[in-house]
N, C-alpha and C positions, 0 to 999 in steps of 0.2 A: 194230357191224354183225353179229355173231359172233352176238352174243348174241342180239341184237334180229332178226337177218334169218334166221340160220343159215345166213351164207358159210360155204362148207364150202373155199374157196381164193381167196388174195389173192394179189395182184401188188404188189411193192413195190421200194425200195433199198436199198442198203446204208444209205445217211446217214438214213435214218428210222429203222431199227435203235440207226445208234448215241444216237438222238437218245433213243432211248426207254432204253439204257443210265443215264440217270440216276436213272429210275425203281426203285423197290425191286421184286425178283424177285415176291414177294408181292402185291406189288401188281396183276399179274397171275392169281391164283389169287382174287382176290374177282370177275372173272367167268367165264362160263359157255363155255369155248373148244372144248365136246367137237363141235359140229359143224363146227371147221377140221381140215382135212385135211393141206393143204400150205400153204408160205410161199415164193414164187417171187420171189427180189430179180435185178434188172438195171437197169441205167442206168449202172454205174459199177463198179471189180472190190470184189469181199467178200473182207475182211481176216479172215484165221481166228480172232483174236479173239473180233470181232463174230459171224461165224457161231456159235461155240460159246456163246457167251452168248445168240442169240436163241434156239437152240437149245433148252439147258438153261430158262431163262427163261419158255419158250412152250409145250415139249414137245410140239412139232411140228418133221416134218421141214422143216428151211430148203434150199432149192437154189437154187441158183445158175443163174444165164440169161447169154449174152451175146444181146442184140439192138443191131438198128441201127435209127433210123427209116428211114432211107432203103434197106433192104434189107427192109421191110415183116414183119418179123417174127424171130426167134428165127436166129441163125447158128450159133453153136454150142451149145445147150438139153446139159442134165443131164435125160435121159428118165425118166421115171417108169418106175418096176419094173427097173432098171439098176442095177446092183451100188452103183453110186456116189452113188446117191440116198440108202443107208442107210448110207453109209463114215460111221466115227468120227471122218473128219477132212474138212474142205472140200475138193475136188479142182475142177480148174477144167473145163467142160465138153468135150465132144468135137465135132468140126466135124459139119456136118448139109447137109440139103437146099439151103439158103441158098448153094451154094455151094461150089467144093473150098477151103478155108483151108487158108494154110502160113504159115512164117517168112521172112521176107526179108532180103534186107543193102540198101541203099540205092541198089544198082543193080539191084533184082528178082531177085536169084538167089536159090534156096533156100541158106539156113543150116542145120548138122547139128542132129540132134537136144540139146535140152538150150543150146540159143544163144540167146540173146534177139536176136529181127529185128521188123522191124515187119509185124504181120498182115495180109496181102492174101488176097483170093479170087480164083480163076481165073474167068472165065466161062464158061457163061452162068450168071447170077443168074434166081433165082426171078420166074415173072411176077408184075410189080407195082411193081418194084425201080425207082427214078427215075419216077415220073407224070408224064407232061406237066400232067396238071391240076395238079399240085403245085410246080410250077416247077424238079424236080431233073433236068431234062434242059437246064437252059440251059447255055452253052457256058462260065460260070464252074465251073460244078460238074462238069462234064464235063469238063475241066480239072483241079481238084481230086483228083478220085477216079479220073478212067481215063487222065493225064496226067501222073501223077508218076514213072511209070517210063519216059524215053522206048524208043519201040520197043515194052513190052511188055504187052501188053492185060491188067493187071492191077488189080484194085479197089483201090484205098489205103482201108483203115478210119482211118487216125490214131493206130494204139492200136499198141504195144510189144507184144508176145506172146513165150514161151519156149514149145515143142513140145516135146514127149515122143511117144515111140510111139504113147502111147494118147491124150492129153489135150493141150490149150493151156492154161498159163496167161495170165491178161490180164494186164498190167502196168499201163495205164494208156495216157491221152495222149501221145505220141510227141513232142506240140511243147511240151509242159510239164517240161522237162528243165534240172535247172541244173550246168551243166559245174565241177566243183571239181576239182583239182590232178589233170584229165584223166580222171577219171573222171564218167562221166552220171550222174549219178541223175534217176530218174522219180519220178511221185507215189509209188508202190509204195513202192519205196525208200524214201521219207524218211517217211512218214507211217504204216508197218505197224508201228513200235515204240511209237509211244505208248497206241495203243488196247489193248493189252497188260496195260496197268497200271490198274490196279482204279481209278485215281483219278481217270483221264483217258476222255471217253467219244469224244473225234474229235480226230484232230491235224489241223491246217491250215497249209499252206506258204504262207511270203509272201516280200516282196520288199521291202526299203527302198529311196529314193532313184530 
């Protein structure tokens, strides 16, 4: 499409990235990539790994998005022309329009800085957010997302976040968690060390039994 159309910016994920990690670097230099600009992944959080390799790889800036479908677009975006669009290193985006985002502990309270809680937004949400025409205003999903904290009119994304001053990191799924000798680990956790290694292009967590 790069080549052939001259996308000058695509939308993409993490897991297509690593998918394409099996490919030789070179293998990319036999086409024609000078009309892409940017490379925008969300769907799922990006393993600094992976970033650095599509990076290097593609020779294009790669940034990082958090979007939600049901929040009809971008909640916490890495803006273009923003310091962190050209950092050396992946940094996880900063909350936005979509919404005020924090960290939470399990009864809605804010957690301090540097805690991992799970990501809620304050209301009101951007118009668009739940369509009736879309079915996310029915009384399960409404339930769901503005129901999980009683008392406190809070959006539940589903996802683990750690806050800093300036940034959230995404952790992953909140309900894909597996409890070992009292410690949680999340996707994050268990799956950020193997894509690491030169030899390994995606780790995947399972379950026997």
């Amino acid at each position: 499409m790069c080549e052939k159309h001259k996308v000058n910016v695509m939308f993409s994920a993490p897991t297509a990235m690593r998918m394409l990690r099996k490919f030789p670097a070179d293998w990319f230099e036999k086409h024609d990539l000078s009309a892409l600009r940017y490379i925008f992944l969300a769907g799922e959080p990006l393993d600094e790994p992976t970033w650095r390799w599509a990076k290097d790889a593609l020779k294009k800036p790669v940034i990082d998005h958090y979007w939600q479908t049901n929040r009809v677009g971008p909640c916490s975006p890495t803006c273009l022309g923003s310091r962190c669009c050209l950092s050396n290193r992946a940094r996880p985006p900063r909350p936005c329009m979509a919404g005020t985002s924090l960290s939470s502990n399990e009864n809605g309270d804010e957690v301090p800085f540097g805690t991992r809680g799970l990501l809620v937004a304050r209301p009101p949400l951007p118009a668009g957010t739940f369509l009736t025409a879309m079915g996310w205003t029915t009384s399960g999903n409404v339930q769901t997302y503005w129901k999980h904290f009683q008392g406190k009119p809070l959006f539940y994304t589903g996802d683990y976040a750690i806050r800093t001053r300036r940034y959230f990191w995404v952790l992953g799924r909140a309900d894909e968690v597996i409890n070992i000798a009292g410690h949680r680990l999340g996707t994050r956790e268990s799956r950020k060390s193997s894509p690491g290694t030169r030899a390994v292009a995606e780790g995947q967590r399972g379950r026997r039994g």
